[in-house]
Backbone as CSV, one residue per row, in Angstrom:
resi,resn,N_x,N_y,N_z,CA_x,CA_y,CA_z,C_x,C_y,C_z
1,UNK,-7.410,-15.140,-1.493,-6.705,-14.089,-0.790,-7.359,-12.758,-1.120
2,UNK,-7.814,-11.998,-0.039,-8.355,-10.619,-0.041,-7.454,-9.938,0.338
3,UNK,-7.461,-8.349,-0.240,-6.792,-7.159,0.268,-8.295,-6.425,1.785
4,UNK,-7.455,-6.316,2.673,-7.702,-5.567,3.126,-9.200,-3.970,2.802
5,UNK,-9.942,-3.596,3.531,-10.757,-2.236,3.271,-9.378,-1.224,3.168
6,UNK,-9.343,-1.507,4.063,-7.818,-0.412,4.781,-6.970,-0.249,3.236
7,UNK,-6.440,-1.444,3.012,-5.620,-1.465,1.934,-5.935,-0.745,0.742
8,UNK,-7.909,-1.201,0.205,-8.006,-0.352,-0.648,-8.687,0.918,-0.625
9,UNK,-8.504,1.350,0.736,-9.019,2.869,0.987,-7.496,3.899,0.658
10,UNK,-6.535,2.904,1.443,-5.456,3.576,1.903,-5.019,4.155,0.146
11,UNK,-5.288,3.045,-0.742,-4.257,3.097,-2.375,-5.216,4.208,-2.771
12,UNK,-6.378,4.295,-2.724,-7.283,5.572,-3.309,-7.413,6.705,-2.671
13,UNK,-7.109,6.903,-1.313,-6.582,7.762,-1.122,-5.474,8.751,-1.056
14,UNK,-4.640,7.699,-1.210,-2.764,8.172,-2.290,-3.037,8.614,-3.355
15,UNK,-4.106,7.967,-3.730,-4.066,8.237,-5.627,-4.608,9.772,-5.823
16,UNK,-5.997,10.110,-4.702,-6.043,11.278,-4.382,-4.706,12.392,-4.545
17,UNK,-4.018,12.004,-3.715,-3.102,12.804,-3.130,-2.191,13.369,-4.344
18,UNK,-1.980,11.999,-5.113,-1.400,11.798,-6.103,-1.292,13.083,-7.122
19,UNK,-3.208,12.899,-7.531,-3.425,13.898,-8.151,-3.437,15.546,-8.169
20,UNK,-3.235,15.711,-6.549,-3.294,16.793,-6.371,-1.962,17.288,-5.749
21,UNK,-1.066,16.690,-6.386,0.217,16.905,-5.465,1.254,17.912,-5.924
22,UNK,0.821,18.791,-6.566,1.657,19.942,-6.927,0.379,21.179,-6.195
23,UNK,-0.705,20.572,-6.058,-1.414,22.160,-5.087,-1.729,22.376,-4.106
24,UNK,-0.929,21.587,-2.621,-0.822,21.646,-1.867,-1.199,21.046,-0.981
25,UNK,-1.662,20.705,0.417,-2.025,19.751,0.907,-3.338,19.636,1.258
26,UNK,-3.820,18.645,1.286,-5.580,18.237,1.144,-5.940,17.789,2.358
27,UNK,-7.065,18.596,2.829,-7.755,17.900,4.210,-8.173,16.411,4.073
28,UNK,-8.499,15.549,5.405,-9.335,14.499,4.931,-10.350,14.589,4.481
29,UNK,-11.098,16.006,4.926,-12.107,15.819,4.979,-12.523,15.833,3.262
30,UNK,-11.353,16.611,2.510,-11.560,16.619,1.073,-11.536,15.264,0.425
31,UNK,-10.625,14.166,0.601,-10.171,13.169,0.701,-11.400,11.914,0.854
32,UNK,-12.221,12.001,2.111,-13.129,11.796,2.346,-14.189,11.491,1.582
33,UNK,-14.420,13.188,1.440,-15.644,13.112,0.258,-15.465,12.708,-1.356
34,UNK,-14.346,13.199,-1.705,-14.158,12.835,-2.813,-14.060,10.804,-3.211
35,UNK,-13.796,10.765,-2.027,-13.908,8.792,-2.224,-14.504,8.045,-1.892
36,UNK,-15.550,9.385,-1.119,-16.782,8.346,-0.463,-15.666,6.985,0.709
37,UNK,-15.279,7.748,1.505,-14.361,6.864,2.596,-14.972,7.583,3.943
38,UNK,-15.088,6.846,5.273,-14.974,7.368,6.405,-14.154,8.148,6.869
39,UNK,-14.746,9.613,7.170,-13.414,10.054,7.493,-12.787,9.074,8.935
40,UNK,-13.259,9.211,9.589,-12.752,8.851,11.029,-11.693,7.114,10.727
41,UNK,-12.222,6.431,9.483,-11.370,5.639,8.789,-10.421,5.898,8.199
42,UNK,-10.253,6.948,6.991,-9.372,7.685,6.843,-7.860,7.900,7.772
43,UNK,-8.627,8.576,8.956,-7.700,8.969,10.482,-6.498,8.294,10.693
44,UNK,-6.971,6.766,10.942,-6.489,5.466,11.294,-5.680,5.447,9.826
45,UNK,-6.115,5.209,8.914,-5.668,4.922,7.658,-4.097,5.845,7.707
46,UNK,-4.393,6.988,7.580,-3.355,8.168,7.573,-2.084,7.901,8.668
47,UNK,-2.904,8.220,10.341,-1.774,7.142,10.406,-0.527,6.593,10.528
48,UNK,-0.830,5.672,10.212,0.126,4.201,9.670,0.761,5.059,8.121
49,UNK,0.074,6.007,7.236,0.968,5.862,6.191,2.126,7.282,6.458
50,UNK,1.556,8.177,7.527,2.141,9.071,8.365,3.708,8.506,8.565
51,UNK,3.434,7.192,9.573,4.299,6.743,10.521,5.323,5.915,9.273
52,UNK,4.917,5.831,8.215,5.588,4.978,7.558,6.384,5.682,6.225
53,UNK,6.030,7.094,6.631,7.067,8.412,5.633,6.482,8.137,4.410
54,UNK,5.262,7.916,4.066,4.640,8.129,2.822,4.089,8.980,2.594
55,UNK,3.664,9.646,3.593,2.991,11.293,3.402,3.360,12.167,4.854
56,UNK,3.118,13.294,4.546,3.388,14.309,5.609,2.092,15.185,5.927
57,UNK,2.258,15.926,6.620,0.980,17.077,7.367,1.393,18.406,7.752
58,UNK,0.514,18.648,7.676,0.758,19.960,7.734,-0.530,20.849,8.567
59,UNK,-0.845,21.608,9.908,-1.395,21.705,10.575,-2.245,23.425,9.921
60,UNK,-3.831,23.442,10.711,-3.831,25.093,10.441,-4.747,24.691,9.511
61,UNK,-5.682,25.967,9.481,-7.071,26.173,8.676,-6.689,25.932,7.094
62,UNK,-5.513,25.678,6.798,-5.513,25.462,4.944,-4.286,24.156,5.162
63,UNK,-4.280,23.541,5.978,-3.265,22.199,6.459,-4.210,21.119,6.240
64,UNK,-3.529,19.713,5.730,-3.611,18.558,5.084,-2.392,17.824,5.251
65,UNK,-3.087,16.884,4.571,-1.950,15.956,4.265,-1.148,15.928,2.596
66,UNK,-0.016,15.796,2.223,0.347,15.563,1.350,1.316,14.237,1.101
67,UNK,1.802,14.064,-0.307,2.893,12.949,-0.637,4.265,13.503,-0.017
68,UNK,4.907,12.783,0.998,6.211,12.930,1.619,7.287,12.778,0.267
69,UNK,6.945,12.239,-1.011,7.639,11.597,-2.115,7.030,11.884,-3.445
70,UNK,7.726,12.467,-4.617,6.668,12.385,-6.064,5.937,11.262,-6.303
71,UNK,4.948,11.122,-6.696,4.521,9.797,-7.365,4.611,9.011,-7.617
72,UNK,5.869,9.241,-8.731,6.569,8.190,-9.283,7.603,7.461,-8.471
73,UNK,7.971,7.662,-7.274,8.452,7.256,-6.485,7.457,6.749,-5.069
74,UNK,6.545,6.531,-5.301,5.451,5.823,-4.079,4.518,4.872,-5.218
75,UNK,5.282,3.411,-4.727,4.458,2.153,-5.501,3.484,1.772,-4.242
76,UNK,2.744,1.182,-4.953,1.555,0.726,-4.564,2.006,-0.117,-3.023
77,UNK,3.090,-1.614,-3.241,3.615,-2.204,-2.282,3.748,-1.907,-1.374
78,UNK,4.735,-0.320,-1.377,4.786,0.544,-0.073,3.736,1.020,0.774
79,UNK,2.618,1.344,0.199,1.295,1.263,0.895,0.386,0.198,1.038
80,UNK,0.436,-0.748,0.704,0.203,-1.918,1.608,0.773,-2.687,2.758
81,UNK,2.231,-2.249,2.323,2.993,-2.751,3.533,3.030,-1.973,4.725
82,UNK,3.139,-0.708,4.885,2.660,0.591,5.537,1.455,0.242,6.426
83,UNK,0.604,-0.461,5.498,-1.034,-0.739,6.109,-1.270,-2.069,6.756
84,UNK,-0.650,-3.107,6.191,-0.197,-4.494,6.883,0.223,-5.199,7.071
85,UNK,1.349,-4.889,6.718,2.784,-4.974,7.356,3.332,-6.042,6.135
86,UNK,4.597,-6.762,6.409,4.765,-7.715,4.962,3.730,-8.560,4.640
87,UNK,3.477,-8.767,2.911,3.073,-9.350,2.515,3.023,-10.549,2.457
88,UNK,2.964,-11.819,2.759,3.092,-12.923,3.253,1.411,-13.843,3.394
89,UNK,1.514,-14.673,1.937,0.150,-15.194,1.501,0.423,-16.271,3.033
90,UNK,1.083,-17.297,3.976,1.054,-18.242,4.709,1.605,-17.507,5.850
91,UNK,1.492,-17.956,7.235,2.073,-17.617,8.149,3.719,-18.267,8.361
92,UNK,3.785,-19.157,7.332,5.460,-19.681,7.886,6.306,-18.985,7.329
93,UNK,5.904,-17.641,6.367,6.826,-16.999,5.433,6.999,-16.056,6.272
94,UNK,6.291,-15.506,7.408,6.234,-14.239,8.003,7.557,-13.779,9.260
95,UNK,8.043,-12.958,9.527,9.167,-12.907,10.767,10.322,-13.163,10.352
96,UNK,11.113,-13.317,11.587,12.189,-14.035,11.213,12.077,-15.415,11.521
97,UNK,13.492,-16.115,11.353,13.998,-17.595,11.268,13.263,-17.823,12.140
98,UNK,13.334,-17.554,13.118,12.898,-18.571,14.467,11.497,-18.094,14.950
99,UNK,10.795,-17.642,14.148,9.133,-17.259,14.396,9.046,-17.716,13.416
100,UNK,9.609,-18.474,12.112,9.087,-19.121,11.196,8.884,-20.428,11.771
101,UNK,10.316,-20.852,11.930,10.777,-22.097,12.852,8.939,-22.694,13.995
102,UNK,8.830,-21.656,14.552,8.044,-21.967,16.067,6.768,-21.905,14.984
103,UNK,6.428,-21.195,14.135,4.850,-21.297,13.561,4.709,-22.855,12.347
104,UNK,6.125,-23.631,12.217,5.541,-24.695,11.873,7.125,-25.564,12.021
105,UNK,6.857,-26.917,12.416,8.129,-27.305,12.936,8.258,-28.602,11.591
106,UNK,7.861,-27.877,10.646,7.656,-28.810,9.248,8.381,-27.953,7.981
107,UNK,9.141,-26.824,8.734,9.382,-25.782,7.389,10.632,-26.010,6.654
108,UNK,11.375,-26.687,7.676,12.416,-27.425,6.487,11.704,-29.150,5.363
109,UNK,11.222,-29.900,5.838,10.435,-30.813,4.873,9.152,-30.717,4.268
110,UNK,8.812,-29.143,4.630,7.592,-28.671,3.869,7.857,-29.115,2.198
111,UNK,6.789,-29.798,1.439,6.683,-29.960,0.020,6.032,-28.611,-0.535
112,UNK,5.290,-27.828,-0.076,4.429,-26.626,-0.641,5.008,-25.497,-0.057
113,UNK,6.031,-25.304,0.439,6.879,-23.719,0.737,7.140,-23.073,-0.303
114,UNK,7.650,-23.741,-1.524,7.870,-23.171,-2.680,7.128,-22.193,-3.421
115,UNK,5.759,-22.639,-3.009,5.210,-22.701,-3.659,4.034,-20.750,-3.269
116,UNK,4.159,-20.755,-1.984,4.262,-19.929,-1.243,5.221,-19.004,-1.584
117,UNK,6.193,-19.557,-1.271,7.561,-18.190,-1.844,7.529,-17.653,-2.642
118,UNK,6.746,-18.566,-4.148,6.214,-17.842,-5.303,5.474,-17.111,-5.752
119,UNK,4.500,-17.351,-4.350,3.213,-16.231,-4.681,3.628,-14.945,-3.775
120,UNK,4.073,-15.066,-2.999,4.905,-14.175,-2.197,5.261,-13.062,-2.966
121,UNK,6.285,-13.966,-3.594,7.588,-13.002,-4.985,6.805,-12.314,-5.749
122,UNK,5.648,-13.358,-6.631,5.012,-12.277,-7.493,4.189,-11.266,-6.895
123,UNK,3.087,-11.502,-5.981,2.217,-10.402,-5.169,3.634,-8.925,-5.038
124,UNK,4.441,-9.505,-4.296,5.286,-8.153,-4.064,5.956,-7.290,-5.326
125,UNK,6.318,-8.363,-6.706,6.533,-7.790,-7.411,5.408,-7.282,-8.343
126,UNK,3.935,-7.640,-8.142,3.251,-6.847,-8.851,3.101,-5.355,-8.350
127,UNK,2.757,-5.458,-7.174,2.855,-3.984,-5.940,3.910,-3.695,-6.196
128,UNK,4.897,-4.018,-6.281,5.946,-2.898,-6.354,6.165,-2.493,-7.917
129,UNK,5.266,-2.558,-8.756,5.641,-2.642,-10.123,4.842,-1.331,-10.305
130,UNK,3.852,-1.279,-9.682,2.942,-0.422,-10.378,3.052,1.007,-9.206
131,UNK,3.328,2.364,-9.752,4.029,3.520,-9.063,2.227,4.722,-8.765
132,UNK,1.884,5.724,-8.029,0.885,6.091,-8.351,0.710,6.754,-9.228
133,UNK,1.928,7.414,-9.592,1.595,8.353,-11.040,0.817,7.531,-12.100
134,UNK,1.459,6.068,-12.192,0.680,5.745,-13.029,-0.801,5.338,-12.705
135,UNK,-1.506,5.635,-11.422,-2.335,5.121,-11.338,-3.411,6.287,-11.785
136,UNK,-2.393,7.894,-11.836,-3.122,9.243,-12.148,-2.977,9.586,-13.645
137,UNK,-2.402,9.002,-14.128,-1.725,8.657,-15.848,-3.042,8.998,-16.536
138,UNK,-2.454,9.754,-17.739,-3.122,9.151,-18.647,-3.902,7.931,-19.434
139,UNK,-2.770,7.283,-18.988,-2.563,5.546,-19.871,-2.815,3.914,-18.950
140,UNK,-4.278,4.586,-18.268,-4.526,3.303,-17.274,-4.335,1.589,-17.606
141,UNK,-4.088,1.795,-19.115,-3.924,0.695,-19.742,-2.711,0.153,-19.719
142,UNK,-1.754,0.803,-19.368,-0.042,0.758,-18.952,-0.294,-0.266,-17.969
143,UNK,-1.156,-0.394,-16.578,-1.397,-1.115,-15.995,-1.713,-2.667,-16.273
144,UNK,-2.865,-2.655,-17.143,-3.282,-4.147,-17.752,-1.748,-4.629,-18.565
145,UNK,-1.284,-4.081,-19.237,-0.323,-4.527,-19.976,1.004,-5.180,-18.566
146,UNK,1.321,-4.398,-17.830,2.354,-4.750,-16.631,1.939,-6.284,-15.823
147,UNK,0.277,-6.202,-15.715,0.094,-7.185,-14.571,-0.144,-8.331,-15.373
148,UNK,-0.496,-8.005,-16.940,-0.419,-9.645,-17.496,1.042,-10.279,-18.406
149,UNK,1.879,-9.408,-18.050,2.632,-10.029,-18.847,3.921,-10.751,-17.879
């Protein structure tokens, strides 16, 4: 299972944001350069995290984008999901009942759903575990300690 470009443009460019989120709002084009990202990728990127109230804009020769939310309140999860929609390692986990139902007509005597649901649970609870402040932290090691234990 791969993440997405998108996905990990979109988290480093939050983390950007992250860092600069008490001095106001940052062009892409700052954004951009500083991450070595397309801007015109960026664009697209922004967006979806626009539309999804994770950041805001602000128009005009010193206008950017900023965090709609502190830091510590924008986990990682939320910007992946923002970027592609729920997380869902199989297609029978995805939708509702009856788009589960129609994508496999085996999902009630499935033996390996479980098993799915589990990786599901943890993927979402690792993303949602980890916030961006901490990704602008001091203590990047706060991280290793969260995702192995």
């Amino acid at each position: 299972m791969k993440l997405s470009a998108r996905v990990e443009y979109g988290v480093r460019a939050m983390s950007v944001l992250a860092l600069h989120d008490r001095s106001g709002p940052l062009s892409l084009r700052e954004i951009s350069r500083s991450e070595d990202i397309s801007f015109q990728f960026l664009e697209q990127i922004f967006l979806d995290l626009r539309r999804a109230g994770l950041v805001g804009s602000v128009r005009g020769a010193r206008g950017g984008y900023y965090l709609a939310r502190p830091p510590e309140q924008i986990n990682v999860g939320d910007i992946v999901r923002a970027l592609e929609g729920p997380i869902t390692p199989v297609n029978c986990l995805a939708g509702s009942a009856e788009e589960r139902e129609s994508c496999c007509h085996r999902s009630e005597a499935c033996r390996t759903r479980h098993v799915w649901e589990k990786l599901r649970d943890r993927i979402n609870e690792v993303l949602d575990s980890v916030f961006l402040d901490e990704l602008i932290g001091p203590k990047p090691e706060r991280l290793v300690e969260q995702v192995g234990s």
